[in-house]
N, CA, C, O and CB atoms as a CASP TS submission, in Angstrom:
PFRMAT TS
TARGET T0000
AUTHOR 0000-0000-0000
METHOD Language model
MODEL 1
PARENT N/A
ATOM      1  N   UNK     1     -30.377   2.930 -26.925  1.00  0.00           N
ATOM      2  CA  UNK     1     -29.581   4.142 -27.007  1.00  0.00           C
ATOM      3  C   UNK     1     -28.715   4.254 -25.747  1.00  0.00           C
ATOM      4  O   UNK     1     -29.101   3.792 -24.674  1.00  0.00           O
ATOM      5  CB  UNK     1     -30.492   5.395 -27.176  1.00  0.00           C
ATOM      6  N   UNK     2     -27.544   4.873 -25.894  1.00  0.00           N
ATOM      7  CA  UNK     2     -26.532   5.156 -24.768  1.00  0.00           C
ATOM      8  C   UNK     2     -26.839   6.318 -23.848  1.00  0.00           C
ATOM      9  O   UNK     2     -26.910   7.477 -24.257  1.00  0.00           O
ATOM     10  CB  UNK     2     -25.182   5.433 -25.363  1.00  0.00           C
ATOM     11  N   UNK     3     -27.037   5.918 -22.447  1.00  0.00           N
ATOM     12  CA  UNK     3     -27.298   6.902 -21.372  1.00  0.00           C
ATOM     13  C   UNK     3     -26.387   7.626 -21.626  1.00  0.00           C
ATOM     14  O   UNK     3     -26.921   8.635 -21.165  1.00  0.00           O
ATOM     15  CB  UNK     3     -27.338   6.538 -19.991  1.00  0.00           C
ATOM     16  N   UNK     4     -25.071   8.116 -22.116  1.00  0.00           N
ATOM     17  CA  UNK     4     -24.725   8.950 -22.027  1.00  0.00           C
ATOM     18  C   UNK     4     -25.253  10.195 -23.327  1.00  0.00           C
ATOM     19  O   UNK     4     -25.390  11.401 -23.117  1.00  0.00           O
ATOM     20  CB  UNK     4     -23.546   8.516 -21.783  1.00  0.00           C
ATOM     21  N   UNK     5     -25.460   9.538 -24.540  1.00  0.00           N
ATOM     22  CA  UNK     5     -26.345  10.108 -25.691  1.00  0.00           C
ATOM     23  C   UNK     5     -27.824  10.927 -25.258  1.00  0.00           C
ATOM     24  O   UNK     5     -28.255  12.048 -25.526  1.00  0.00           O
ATOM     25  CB  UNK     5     -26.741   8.773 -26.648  1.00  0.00           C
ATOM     26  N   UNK     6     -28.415   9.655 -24.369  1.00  0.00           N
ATOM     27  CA  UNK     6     -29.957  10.525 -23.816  1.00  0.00           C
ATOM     28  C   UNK     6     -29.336  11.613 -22.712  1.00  0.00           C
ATOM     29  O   UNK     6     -29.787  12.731 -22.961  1.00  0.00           O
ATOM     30  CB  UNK     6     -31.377   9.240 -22.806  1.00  0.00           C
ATOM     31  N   UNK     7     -28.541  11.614 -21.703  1.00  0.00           N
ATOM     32  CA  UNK     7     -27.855  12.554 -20.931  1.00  0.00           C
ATOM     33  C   UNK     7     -27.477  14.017 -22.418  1.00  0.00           C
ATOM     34  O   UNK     7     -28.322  14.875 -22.674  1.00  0.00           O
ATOM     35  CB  UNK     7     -26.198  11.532 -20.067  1.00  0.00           C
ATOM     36  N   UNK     8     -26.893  13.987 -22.728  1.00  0.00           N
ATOM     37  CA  UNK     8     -26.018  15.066 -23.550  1.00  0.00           C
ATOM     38  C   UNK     8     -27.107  15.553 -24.277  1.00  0.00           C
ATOM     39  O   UNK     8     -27.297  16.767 -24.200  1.00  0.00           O
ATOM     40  CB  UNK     8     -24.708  14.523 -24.558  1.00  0.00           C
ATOM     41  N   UNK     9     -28.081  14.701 -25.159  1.00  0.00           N
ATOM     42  CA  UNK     9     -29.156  15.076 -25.814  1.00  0.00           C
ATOM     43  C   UNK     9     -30.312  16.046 -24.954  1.00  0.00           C
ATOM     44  O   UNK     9     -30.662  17.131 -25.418  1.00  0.00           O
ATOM     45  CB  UNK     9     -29.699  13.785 -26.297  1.00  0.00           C
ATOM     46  N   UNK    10     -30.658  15.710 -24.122  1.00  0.00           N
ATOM     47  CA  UNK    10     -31.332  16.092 -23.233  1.00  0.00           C
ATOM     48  C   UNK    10     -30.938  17.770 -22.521  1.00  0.00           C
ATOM     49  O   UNK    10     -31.575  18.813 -22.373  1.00  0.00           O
ATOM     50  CB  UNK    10     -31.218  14.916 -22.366  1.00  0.00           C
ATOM     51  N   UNK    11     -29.016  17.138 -22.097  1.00  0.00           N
ATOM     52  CA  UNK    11     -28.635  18.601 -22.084  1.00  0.00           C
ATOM     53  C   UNK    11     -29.054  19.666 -22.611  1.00  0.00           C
ATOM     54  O   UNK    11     -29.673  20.583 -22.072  1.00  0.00           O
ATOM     55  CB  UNK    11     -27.736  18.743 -22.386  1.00  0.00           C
ATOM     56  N   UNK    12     -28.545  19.499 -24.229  1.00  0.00           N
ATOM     57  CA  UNK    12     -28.671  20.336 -25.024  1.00  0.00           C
ATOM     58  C   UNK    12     -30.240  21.024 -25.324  1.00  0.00           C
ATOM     59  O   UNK    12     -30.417  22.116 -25.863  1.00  0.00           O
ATOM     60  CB  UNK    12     -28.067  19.735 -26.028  1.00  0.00           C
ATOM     61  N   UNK    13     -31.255  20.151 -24.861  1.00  0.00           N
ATOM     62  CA  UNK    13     -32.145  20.896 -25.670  1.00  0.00           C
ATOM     63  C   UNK    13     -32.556  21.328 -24.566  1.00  0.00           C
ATOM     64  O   UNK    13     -33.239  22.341 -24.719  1.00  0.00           O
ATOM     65  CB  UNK    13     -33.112  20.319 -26.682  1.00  0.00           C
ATOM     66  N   UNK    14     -32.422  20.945 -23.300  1.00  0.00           N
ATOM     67  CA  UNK    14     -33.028  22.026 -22.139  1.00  0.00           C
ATOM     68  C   UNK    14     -32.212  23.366 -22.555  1.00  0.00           C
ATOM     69  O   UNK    14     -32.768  24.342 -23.057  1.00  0.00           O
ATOM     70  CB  UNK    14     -32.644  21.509 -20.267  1.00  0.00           C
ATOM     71  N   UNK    15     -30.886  23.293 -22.295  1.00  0.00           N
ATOM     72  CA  UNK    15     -29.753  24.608 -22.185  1.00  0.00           C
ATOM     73  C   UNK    15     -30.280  25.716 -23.918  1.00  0.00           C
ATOM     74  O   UNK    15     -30.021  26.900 -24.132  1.00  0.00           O
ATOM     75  CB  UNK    15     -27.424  23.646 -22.323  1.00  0.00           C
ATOM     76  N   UNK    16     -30.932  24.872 -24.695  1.00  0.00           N
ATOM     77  CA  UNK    16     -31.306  25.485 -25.818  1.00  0.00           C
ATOM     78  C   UNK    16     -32.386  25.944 -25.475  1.00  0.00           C
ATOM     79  O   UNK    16     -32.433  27.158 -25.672  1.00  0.00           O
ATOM     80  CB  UNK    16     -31.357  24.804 -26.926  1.00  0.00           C
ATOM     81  N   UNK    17     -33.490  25.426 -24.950  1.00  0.00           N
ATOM     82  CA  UNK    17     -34.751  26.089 -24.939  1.00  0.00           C
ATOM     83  C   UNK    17     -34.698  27.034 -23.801  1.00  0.00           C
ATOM     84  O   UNK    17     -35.666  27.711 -23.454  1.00  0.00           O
ATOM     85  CB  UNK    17     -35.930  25.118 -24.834  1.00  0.00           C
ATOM     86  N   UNK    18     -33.506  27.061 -23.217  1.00  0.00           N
ATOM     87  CA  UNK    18     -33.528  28.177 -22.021  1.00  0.00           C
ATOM     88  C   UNK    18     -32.677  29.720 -23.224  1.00  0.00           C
ATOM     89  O   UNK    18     -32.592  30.865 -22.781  1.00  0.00           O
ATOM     90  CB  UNK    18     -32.142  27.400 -20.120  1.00  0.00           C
ATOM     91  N   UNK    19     -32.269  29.407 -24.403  1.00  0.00           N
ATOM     92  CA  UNK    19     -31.300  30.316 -25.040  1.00  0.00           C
ATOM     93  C   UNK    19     -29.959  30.443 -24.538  1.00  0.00           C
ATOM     94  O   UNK    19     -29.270  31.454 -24.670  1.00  0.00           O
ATOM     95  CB  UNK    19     -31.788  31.545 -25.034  1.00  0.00           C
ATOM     96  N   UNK    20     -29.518  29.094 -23.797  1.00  0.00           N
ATOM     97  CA  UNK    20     -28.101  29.379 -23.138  1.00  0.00           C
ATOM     98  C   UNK    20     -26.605  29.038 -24.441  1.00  0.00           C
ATOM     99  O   UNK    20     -26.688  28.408 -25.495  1.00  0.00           O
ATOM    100  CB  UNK    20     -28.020  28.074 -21.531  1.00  0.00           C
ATOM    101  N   UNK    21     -25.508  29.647 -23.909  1.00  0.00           N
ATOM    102  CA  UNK    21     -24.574  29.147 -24.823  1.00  0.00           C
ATOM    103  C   UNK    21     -23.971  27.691 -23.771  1.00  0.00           C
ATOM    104  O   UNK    21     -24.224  27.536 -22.577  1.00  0.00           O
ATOM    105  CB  UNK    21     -23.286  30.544 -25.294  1.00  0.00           C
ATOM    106  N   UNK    22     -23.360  27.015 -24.418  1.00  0.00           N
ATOM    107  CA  UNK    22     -22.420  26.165 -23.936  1.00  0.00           C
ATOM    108  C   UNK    22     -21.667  27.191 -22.560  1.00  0.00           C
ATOM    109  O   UNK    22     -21.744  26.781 -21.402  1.00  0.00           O
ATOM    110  CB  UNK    22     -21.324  25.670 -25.341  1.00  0.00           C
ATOM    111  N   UNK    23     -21.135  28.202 -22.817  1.00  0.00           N
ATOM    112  CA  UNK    23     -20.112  29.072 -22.441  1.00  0.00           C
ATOM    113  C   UNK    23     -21.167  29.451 -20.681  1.00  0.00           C
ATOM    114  O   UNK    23     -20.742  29.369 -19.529  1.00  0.00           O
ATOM    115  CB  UNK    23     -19.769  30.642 -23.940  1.00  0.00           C
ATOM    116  N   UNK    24     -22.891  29.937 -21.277  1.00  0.00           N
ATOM    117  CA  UNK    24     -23.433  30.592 -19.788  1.00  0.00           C
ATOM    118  C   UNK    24     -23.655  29.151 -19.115  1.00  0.00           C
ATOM    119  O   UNK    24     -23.109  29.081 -18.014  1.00  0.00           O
ATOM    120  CB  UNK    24     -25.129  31.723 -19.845  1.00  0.00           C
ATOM    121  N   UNK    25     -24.274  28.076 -19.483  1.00  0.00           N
ATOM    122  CA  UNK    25     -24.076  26.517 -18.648  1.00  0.00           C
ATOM    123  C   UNK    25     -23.226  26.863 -17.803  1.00  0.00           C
ATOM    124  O   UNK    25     -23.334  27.381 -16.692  1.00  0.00           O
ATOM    125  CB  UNK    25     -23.487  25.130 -19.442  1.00  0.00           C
ATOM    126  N   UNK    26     -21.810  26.329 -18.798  1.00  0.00           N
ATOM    127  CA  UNK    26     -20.839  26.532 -18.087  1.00  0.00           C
ATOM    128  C   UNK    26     -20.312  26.950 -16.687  1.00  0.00           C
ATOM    129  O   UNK    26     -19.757  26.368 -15.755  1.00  0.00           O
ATOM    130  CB  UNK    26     -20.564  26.994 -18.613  1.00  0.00           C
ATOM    131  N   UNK    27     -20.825  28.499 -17.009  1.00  0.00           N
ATOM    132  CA  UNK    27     -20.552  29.826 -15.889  1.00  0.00           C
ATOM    133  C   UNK    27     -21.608  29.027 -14.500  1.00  0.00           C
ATOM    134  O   UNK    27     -21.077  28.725 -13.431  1.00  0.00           O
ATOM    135  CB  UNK    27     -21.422  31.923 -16.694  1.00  0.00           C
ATOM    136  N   UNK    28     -22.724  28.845 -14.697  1.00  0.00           N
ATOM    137  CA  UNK    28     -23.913  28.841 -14.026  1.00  0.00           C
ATOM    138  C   UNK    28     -23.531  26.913 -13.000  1.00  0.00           C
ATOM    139  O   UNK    28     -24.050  26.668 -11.911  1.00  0.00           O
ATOM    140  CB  UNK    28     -25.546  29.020 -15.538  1.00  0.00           C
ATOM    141  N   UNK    29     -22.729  26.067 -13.620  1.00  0.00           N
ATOM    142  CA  UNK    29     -22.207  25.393 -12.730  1.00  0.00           C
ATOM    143  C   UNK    29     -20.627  25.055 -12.637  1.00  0.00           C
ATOM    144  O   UNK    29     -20.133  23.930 -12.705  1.00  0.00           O
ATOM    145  CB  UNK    29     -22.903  24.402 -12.793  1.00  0.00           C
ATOM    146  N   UNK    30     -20.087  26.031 -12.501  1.00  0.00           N
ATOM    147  CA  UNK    30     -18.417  25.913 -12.408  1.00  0.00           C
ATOM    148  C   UNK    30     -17.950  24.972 -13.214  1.00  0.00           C
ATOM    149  O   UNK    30     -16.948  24.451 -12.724  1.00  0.00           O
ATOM    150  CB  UNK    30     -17.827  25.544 -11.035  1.00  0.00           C
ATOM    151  N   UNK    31     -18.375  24.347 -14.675  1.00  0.00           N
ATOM    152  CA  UNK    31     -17.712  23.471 -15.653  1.00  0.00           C
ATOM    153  C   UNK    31     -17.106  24.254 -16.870  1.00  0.00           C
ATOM    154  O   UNK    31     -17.285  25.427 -17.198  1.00  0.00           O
ATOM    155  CB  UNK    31     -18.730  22.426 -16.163  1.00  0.00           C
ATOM    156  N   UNK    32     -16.445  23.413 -17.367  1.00  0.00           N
ATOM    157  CA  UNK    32     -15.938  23.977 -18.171  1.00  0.00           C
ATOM    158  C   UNK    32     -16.738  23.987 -19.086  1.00  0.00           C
ATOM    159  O   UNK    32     -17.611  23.123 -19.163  1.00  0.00           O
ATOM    160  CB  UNK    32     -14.922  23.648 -18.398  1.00  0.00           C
ATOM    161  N   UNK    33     -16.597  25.087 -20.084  1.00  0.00           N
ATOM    162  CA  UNK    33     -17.699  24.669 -21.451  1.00  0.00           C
ATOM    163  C   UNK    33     -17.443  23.632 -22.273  1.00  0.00           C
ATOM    164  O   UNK    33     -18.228  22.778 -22.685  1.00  0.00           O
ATOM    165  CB  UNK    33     -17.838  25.724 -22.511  1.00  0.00           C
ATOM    166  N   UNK    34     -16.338  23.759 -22.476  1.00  0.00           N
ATOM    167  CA  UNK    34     -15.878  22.652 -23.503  1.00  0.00           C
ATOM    168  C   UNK    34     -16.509  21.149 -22.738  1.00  0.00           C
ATOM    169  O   UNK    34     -16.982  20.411 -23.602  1.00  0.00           O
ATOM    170  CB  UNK    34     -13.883  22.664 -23.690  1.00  0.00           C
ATOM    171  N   UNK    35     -16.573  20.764 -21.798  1.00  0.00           N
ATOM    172  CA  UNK    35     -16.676  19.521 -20.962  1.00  0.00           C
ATOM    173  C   UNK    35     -17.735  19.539 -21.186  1.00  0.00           C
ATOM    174  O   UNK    35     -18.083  18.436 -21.609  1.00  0.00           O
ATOM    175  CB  UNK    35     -16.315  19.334 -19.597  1.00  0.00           C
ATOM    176  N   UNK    36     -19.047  20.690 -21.108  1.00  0.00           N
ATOM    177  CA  UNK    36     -20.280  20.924 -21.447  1.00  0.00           C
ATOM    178  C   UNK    36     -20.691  19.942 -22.751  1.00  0.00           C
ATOM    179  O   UNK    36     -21.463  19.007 -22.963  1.00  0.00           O
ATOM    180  CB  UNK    36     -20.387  22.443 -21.695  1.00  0.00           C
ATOM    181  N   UNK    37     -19.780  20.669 -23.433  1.00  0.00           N
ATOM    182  CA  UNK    37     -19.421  20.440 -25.134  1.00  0.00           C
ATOM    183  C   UNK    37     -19.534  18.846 -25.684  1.00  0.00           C
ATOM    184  O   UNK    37     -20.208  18.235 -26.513  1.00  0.00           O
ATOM    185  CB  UNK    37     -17.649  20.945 -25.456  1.00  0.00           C
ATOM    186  N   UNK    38     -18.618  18.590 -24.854  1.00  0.00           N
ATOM    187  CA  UNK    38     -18.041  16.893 -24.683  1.00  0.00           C
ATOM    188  C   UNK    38     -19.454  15.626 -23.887  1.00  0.00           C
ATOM    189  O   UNK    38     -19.828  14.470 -24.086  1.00  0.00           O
ATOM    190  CB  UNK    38     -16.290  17.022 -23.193  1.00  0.00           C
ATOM    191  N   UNK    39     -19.785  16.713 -23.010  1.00  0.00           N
ATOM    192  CA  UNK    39     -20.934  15.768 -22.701  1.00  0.00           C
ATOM    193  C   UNK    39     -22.447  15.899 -23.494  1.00  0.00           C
ATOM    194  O   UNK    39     -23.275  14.988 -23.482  1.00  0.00           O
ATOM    195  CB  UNK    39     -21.182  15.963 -21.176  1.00  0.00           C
ATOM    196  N   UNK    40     -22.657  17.297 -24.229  1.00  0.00           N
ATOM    197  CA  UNK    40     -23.573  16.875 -25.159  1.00  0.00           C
ATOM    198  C   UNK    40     -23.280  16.270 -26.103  1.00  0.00           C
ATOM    199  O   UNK    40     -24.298  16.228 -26.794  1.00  0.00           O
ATOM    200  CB  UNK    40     -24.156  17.625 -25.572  1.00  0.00           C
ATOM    201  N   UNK    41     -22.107  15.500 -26.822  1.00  0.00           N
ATOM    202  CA  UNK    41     -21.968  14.704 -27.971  1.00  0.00           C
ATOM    203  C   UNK    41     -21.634  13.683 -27.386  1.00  0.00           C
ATOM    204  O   UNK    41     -20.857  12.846 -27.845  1.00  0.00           O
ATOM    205  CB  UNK    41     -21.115  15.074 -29.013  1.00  0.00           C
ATOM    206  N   UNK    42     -22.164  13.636 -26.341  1.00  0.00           N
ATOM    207  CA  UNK    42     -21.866  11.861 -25.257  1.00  0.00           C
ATOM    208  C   UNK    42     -19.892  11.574 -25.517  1.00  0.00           C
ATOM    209  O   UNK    42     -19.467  10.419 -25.511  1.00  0.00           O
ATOM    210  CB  UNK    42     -23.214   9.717 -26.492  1.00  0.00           C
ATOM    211  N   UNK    43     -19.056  12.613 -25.693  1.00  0.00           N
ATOM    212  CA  UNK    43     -17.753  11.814 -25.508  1.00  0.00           C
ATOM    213  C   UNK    43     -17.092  12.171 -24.010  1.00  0.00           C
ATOM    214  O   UNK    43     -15.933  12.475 -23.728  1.00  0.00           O
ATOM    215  CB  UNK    43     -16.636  12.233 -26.791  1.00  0.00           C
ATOM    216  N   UNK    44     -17.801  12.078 -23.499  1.00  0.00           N
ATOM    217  CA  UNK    44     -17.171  12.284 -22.068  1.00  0.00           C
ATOM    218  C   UNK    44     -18.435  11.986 -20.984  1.00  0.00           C
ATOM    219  O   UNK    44     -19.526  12.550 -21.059  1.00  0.00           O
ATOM    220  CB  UNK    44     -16.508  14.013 -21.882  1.00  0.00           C
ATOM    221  N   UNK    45     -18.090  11.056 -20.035  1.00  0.00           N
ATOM    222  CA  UNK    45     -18.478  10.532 -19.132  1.00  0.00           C
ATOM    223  C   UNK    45     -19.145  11.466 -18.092  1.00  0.00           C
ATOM    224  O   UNK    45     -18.277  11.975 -17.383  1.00  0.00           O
ATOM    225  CB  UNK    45     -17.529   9.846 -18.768  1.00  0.00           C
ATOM    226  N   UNK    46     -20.094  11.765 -17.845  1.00  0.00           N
ATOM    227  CA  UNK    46     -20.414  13.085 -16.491  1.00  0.00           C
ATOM    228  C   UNK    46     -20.556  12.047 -15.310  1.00  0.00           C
ATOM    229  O   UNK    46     -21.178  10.996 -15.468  1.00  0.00           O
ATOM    230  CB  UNK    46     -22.246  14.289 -16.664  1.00  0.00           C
ATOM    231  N   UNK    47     -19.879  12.432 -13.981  1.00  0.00           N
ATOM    232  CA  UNK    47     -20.587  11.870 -12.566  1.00  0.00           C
ATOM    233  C   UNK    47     -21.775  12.308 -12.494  1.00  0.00           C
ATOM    234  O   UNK    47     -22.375  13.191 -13.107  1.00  0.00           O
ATOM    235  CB  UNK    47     -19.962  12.263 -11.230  1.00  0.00           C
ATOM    236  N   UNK    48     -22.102  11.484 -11.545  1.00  0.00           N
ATOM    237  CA  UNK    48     -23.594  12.026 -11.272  1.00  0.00           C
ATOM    238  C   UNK    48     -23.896  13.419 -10.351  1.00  0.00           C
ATOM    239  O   UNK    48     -24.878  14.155 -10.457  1.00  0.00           O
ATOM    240  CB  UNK    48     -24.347  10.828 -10.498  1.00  0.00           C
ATOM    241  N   UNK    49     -22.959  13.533  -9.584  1.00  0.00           N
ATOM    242  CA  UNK    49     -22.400  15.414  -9.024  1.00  0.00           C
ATOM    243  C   UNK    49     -22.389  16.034  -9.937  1.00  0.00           C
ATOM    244  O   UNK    49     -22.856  17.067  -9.458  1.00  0.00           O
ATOM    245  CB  UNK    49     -20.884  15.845  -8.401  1.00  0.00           C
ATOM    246  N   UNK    50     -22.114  16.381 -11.555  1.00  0.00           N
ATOM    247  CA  UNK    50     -21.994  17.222 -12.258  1.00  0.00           C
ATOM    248  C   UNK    50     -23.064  17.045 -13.385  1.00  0.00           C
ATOM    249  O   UNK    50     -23.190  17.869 -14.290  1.00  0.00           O
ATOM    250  CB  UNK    50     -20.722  17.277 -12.561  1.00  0.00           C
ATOM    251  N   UNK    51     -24.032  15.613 -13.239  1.00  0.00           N
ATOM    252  CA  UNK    51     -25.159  15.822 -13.736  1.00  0.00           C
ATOM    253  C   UNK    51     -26.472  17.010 -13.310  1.00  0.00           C
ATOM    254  O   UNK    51     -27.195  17.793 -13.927  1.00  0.00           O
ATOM    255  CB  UNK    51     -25.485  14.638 -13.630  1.00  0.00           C
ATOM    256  N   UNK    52     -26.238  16.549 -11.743  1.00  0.00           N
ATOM    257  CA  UNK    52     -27.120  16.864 -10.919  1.00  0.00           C
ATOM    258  C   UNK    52     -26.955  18.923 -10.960  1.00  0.00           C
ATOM    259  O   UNK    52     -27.811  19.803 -11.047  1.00  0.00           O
ATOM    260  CB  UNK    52     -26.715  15.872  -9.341  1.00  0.00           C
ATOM    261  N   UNK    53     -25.285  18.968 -10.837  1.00  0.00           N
ATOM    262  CA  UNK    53     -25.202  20.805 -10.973  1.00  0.00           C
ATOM    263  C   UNK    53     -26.219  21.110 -12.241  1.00  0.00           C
ATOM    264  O   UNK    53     -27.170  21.890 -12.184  1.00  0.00           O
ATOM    265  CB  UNK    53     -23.272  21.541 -11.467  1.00  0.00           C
ATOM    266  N   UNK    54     -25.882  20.450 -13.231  1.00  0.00           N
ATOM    267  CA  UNK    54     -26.097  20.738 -14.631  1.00  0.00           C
ATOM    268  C   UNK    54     -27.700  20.525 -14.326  1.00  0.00           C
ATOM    269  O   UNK    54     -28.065  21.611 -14.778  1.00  0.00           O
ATOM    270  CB  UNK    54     -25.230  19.670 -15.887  1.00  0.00           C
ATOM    271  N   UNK    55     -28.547  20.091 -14.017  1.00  0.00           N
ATOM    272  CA  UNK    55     -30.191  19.594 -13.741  1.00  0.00           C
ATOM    273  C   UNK    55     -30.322  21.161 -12.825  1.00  0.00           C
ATOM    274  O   UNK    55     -31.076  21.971 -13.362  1.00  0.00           O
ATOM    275  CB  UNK    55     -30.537  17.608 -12.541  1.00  0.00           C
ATOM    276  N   UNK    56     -29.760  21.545 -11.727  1.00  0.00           N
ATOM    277  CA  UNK    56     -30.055  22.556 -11.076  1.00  0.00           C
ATOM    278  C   UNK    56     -29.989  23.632 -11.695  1.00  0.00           C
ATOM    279  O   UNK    56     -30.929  24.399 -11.484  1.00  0.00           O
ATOM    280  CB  UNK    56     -29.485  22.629 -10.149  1.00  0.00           C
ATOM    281  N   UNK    57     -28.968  24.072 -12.606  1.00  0.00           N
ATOM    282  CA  UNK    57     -28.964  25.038 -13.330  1.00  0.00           C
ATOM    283  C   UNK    57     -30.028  25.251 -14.700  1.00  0.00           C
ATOM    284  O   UNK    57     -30.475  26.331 -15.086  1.00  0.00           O
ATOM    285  CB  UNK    57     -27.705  25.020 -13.600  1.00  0.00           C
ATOM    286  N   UNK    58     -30.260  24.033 -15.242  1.00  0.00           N
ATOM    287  CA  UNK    58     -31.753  24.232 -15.954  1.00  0.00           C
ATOM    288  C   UNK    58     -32.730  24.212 -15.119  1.00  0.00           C
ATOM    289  O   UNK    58     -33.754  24.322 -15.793  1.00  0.00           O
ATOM    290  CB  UNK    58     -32.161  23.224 -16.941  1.00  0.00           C
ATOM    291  N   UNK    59     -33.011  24.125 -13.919  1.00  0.00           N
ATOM    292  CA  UNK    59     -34.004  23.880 -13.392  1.00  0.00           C
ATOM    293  C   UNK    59     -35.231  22.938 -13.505  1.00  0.00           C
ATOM    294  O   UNK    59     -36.447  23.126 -13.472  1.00  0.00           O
ATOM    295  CB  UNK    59     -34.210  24.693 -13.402  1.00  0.00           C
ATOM    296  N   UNK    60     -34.122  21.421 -13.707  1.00  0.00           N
ATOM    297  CA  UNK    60     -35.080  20.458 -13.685  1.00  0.00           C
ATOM    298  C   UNK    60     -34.423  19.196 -12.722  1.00  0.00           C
ATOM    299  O   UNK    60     -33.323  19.320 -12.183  1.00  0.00           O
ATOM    300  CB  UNK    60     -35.454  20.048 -15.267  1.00  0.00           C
ATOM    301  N   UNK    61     -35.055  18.276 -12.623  1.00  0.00           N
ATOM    302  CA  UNK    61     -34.837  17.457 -11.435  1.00  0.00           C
ATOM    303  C   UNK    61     -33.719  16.532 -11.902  1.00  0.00           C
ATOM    304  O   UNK    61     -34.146  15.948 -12.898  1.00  0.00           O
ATOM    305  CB  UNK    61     -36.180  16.659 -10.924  1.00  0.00           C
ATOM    306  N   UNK    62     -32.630  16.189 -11.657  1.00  0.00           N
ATOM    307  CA  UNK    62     -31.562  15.005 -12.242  1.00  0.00           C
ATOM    308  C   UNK    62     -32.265  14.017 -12.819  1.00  0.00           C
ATOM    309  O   UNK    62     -31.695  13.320 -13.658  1.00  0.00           O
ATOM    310  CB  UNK    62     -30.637  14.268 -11.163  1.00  0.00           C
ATOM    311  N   UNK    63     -33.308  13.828 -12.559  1.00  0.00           N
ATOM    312  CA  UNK    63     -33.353  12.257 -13.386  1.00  0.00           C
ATOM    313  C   UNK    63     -34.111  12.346 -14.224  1.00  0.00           C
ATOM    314  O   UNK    63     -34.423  11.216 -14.597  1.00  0.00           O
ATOM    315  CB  UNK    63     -33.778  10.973 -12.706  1.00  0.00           C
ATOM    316  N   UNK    64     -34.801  13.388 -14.963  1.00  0.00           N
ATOM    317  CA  UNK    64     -35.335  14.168 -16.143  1.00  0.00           C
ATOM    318  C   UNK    64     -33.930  14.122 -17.373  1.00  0.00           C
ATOM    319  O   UNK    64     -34.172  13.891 -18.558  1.00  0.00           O
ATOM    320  CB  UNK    64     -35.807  15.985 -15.524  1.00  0.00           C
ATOM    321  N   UNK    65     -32.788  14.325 -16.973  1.00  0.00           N
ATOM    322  CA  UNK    65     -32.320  14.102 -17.864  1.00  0.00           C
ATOM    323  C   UNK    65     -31.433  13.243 -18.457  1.00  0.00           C
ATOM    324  O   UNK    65     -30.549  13.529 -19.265  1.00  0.00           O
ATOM    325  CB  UNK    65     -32.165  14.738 -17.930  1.00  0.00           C
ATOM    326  N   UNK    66     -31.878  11.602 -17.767  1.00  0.00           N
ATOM    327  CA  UNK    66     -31.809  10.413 -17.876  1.00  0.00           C
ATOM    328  C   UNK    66     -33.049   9.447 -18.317  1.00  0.00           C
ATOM    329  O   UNK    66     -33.059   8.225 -18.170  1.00  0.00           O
ATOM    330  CB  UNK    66     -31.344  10.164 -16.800  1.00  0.00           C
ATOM    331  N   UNK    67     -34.359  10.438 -19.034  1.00  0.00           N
ATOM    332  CA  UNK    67     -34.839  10.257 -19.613  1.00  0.00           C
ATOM    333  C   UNK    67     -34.841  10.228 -21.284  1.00  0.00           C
ATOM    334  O   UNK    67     -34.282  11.241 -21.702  1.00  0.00           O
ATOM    335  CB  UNK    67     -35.276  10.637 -19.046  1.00  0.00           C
ATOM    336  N   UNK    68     -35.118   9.713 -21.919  1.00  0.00           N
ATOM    337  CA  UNK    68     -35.304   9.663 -23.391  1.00  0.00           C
ATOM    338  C   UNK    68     -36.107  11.121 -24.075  1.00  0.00           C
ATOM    339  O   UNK    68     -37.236  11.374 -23.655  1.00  0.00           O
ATOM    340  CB  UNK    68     -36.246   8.233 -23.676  1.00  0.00           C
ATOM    341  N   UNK    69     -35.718  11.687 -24.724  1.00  0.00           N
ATOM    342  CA  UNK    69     -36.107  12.765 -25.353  1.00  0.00           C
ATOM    343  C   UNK    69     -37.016  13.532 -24.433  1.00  0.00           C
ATOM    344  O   UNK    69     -37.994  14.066 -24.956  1.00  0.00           O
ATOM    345  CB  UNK    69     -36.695  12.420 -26.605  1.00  0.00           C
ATOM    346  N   UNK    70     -36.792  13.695 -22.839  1.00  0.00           N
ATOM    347  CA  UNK    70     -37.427  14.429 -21.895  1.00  0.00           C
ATOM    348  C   UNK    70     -37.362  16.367 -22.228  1.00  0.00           C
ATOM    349  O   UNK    70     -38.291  17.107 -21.906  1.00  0.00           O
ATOM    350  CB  UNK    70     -36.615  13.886 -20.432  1.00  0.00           C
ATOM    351  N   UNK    71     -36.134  16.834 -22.880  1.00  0.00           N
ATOM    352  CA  UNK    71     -36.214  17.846 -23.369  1.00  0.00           C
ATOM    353  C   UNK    71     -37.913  18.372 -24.423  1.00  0.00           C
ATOM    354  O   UNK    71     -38.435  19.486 -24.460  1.00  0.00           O
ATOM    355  CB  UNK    71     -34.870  17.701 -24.055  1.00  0.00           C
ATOM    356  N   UNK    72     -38.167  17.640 -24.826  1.00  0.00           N
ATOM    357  CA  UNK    72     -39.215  17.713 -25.969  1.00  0.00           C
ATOM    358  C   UNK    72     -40.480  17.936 -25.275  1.00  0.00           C
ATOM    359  O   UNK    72     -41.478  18.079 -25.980  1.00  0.00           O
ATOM    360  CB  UNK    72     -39.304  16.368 -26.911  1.00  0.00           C
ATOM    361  N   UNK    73     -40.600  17.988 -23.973  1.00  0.00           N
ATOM    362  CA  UNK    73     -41.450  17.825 -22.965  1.00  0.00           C
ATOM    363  C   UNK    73     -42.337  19.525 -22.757  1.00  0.00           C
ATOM    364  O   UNK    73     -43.452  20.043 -22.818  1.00  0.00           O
ATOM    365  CB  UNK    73     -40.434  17.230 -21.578  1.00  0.00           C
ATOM    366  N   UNK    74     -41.022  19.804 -22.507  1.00  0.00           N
ATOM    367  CA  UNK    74     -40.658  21.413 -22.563  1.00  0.00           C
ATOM    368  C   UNK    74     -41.809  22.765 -23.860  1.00  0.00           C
ATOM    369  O   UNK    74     -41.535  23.965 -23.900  1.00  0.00           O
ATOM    370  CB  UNK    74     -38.657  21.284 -23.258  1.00  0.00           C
TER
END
């Protein structure tokens, strides 16, 4: 599977099991939502600086969500 697929996948189900929209992510690390958007359907590339915002704002460690179905954990 594509690190960027387990990245975006992972996104999503942390930012879901927290009840967030794309839109509060967003707010909570200065991205855009849509980019949010783009990186949970893996079409857009994240640095690892805007992984890491995105890990702080769920409150989990960056490399949790460079794990394989690590959301499910939860």
């Amino acid at each position: 599977m594509d690190i960027k697929r387990i990245a975006g996948d992972n996104i999503r189900g942390f930012r879901s099991h927290l009840g967030w929209s794309q839109e509060k992510l967003a707010g909570k690390t200065d991205l855009f939502y849509t980019y949010i958007g783009k990186v949970e359907r893996a079409e857009a590339t994240i640095s690892i600086s805007n992984l890491a915002k995105i890990a702080k704002a769920l409150k989990v460690e960056t490399h949790v969500l460079l794990i394989k179905d690590s959301y499910k954990e939860i």
